[in-house]
mmCIF file of the C-alpha atoms, coordinates in Angstrom:
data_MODEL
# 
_entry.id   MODEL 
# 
loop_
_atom_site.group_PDB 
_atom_site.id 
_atom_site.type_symbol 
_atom_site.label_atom_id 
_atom_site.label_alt_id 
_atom_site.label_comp_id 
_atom_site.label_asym_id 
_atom_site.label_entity_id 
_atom_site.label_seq_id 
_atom_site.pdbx_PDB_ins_code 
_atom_site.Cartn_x 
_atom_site.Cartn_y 
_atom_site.Cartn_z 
_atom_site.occupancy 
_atom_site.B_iso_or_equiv 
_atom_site.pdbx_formal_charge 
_atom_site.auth_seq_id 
_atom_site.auth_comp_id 
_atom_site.auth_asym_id 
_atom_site.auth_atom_id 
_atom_site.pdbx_PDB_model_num 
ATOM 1   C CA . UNK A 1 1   ? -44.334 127.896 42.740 1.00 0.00 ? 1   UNK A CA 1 
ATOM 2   C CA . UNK A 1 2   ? -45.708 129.959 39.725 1.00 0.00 ? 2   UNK A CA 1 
ATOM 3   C CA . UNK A 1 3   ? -45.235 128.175 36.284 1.00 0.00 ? 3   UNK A CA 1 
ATOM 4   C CA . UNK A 1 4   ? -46.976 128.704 32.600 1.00 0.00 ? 4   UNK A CA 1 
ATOM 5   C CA . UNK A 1 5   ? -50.070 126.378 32.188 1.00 0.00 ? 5   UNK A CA 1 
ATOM 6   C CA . UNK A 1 6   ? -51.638 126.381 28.679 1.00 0.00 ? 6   UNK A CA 1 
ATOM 7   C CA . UNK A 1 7   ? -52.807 129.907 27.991 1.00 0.00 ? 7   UNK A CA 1 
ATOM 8   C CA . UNK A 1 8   ? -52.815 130.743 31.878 1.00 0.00 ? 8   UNK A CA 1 
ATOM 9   C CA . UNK A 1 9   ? -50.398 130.090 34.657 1.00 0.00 ? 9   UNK A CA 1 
ATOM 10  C CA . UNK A 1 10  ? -50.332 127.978 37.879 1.00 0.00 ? 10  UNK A CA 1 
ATOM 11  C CA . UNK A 1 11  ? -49.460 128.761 41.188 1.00 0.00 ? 11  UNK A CA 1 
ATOM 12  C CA . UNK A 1 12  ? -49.094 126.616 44.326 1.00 0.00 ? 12  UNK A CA 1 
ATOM 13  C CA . UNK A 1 13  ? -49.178 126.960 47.766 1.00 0.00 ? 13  UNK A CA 1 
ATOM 14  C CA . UNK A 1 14  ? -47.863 124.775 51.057 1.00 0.00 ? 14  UNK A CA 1 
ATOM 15  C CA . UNK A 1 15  ? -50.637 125.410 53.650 1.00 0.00 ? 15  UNK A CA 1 
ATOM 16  C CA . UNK A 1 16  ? -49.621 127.240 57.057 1.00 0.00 ? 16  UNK A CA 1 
ATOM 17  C CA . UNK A 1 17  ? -49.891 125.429 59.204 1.00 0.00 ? 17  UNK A CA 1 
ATOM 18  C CA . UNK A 1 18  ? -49.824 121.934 57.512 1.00 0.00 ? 18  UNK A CA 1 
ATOM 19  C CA . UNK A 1 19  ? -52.889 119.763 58.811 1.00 0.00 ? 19  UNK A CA 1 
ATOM 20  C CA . UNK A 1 20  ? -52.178 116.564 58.643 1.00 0.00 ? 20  UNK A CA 1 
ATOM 21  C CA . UNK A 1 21  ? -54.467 113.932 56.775 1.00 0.00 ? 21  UNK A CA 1 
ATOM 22  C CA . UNK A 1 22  ? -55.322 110.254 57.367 1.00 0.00 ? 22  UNK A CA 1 
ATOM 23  C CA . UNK A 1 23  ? -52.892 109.708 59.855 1.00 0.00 ? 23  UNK A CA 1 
ATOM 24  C CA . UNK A 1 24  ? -53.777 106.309 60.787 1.00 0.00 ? 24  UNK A CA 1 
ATOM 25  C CA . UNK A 1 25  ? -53.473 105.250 56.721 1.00 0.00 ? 25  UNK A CA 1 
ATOM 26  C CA . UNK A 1 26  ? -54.553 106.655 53.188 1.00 0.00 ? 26  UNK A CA 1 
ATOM 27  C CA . UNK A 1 27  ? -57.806 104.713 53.111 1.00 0.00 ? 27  UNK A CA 1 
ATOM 28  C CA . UNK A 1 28  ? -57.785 102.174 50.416 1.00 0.00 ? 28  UNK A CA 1 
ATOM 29  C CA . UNK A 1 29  ? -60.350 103.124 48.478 1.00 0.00 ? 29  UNK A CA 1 
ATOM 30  C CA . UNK A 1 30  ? -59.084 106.842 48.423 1.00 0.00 ? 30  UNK A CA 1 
ATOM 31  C CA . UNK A 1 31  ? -57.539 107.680 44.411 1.00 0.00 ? 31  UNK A CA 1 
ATOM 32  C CA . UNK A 1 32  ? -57.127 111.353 43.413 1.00 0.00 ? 32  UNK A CA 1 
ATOM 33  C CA . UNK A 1 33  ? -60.245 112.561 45.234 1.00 0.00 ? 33  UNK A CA 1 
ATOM 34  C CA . UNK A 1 34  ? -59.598 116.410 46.227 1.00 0.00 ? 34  UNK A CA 1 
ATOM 35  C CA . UNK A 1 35  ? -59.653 117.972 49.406 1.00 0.00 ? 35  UNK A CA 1 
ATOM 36  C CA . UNK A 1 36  ? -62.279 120.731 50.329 1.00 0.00 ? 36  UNK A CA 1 
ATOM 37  C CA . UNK A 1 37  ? -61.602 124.114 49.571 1.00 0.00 ? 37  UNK A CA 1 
ATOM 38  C CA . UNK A 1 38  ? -59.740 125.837 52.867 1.00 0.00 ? 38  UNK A CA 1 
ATOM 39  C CA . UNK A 1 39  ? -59.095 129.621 51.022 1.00 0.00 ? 39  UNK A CA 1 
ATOM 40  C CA . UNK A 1 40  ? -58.152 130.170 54.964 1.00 0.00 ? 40  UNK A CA 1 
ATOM 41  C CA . UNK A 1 41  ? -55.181 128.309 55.306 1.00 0.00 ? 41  UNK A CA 1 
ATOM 42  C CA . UNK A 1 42  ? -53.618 130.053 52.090 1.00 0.00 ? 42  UNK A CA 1 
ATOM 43  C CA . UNK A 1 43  ? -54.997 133.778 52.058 1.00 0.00 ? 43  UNK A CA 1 
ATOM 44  C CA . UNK A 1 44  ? -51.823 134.939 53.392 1.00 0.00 ? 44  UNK A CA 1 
ATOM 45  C CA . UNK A 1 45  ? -50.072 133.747 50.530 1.00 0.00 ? 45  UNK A CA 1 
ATOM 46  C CA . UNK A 1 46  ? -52.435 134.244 48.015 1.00 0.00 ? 46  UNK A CA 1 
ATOM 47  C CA . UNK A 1 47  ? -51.859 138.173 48.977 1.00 0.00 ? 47  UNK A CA 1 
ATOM 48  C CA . UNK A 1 48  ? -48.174 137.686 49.193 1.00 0.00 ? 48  UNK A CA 1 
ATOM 49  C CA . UNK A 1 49  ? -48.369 136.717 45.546 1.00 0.00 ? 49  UNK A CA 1 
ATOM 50  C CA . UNK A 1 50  ? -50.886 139.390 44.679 1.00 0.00 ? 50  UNK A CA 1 
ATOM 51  C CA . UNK A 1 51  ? -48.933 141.938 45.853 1.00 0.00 ? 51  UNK A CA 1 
ATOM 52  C CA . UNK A 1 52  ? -45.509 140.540 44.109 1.00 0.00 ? 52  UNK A CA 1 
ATOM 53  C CA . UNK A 1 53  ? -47.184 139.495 40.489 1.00 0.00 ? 53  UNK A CA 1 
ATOM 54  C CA . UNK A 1 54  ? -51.025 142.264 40.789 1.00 0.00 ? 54  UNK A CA 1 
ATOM 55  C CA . UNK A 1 55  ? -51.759 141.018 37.429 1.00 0.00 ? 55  UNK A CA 1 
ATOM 56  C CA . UNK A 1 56  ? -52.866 137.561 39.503 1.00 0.00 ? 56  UNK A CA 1 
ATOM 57  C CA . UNK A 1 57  ? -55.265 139.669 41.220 1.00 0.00 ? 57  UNK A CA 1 
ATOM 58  C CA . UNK A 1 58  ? -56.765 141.320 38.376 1.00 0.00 ? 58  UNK A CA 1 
ATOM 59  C CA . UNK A 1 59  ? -57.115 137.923 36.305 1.00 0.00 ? 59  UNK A CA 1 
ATOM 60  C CA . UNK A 1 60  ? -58.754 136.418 38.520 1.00 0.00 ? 60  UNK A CA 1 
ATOM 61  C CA . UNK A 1 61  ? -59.077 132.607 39.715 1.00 0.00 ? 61  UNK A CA 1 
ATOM 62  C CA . UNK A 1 62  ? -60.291 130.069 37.328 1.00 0.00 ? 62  UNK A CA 1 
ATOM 63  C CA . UNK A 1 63  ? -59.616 126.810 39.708 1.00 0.00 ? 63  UNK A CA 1 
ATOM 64  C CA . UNK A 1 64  ? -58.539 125.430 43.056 1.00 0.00 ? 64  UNK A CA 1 
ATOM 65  C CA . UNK A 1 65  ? -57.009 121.788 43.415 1.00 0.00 ? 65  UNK A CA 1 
ATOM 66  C CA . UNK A 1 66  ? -56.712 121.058 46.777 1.00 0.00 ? 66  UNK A CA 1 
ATOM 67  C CA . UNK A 1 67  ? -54.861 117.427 47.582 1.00 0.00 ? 67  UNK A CA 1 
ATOM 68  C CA . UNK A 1 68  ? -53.285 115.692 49.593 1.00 0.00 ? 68  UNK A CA 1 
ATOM 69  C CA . UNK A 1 69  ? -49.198 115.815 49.601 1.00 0.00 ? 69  UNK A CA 1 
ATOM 70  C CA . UNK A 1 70  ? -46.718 112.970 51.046 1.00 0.00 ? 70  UNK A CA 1 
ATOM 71  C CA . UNK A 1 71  ? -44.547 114.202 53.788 1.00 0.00 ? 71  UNK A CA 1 
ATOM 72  C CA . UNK A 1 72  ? -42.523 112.852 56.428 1.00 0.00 ? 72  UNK A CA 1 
ATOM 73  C CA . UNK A 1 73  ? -43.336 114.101 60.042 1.00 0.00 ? 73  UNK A CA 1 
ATOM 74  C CA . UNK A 1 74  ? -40.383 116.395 60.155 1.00 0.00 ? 74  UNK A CA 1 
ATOM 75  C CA . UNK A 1 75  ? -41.071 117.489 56.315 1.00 0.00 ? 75  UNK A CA 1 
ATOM 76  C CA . UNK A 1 76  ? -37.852 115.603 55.103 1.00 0.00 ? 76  UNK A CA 1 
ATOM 77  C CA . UNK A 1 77  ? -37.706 112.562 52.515 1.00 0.00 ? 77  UNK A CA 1 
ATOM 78  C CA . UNK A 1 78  ? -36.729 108.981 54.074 1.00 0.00 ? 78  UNK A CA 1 
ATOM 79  C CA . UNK A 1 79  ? -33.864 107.964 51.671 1.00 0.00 ? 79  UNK A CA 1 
ATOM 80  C CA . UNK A 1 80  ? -31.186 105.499 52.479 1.00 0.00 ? 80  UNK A CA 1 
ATOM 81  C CA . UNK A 1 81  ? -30.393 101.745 53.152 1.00 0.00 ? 81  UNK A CA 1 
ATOM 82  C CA . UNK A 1 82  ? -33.457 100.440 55.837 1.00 0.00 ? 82  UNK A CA 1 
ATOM 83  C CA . UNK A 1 83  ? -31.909 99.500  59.355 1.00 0.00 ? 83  UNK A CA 1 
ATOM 84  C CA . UNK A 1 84  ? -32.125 95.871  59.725 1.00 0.00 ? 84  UNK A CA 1 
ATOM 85  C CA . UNK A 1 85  ? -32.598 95.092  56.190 1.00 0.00 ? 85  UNK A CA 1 
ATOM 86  C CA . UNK A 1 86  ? -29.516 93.815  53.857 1.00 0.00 ? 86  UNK A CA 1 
ATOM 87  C CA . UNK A 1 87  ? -29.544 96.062  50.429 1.00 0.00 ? 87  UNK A CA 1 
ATOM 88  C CA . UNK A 1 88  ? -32.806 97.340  51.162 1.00 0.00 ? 88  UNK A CA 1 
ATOM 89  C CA . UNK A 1 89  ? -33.282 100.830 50.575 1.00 0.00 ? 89  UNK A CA 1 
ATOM 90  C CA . UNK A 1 90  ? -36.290 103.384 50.526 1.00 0.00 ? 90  UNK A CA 1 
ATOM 91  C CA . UNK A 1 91  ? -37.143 106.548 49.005 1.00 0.00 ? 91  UNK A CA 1 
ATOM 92  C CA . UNK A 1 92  ? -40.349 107.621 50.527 1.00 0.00 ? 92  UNK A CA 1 
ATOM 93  C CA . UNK A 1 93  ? -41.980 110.407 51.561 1.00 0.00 ? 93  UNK A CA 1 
ATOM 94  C CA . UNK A 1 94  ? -40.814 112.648 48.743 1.00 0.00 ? 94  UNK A CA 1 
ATOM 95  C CA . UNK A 1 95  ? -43.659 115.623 48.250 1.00 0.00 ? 95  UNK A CA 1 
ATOM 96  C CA . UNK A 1 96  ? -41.793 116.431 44.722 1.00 0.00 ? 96  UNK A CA 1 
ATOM 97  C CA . UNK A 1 97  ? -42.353 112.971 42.831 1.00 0.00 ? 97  UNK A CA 1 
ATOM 98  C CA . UNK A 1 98  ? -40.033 112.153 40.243 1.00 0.00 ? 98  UNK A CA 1 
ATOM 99  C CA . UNK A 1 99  ? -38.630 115.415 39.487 1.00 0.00 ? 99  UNK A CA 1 
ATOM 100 C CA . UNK A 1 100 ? -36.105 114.993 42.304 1.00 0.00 ? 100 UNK A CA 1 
ATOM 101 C CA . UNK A 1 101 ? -35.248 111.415 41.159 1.00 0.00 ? 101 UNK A CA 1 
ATOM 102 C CA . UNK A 1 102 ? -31.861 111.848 39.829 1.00 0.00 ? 102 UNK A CA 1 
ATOM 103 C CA . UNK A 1 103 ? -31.057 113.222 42.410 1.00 0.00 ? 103 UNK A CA 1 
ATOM 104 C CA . UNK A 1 104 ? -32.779 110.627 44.939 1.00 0.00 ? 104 UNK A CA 1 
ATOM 105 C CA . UNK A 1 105 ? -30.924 108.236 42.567 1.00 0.00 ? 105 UNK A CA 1 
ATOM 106 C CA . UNK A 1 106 ? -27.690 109.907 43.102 1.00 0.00 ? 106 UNK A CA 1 
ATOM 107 C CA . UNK A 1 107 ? -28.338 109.668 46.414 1.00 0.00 ? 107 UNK A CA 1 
ATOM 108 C CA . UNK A 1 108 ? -29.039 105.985 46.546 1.00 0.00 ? 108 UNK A CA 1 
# 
């Protein structure tokens, strides 16, 4: 994504290929710590975007945020009515947050 932030803009990238983090469990004390730095995982689209938008290149970068995201195994959100459970339904897993939520609630 590449969107207008202050006076500056922000771009984001999905790693390729995802590594997955704390599989056995988020660990309780964890908040919004970041991530190291892994330039490797994104330099090929870092030059994509170079090469589509140069004036990225030539301004230079001023920050990296590296975090964790929430995805299900196969990438897709779990949303529906839980098996077993009578009107008990889940909307997990959902890497976008609440700007998909009308339609998750549409959904629903």
């Amino acid at each position: 994504y590449l969107r207008q932030e202050g006076r500056g803009l922000c771009i984001g990238f999905y790693e390729k290929p995802c590594e997955p983090w704390a599989v056995n469990g988020t660990p309780w004390d964890f908040g919004h710590e970041l991530l190291n730095e892994q330039w490797d995982k994104i330099e090929d689209s870092v030059a994509f975007a170079y090469r589509r938008f140069p004036v990225l290149e030539r301004a230079g970068v001023k920050r990296v945020i590296h975090g964790p995201f929430t995805f299900a195994p196969d990438g897709n959100p779990l949303i529906g009515p839980v098996p077993g459970l009578r009107n008990y339904w889940s909307a997990c897993a959902v890497m976008a947050g609440f700007s998909q939520g009308g339609g998750m609630g549409l959904a629903l």
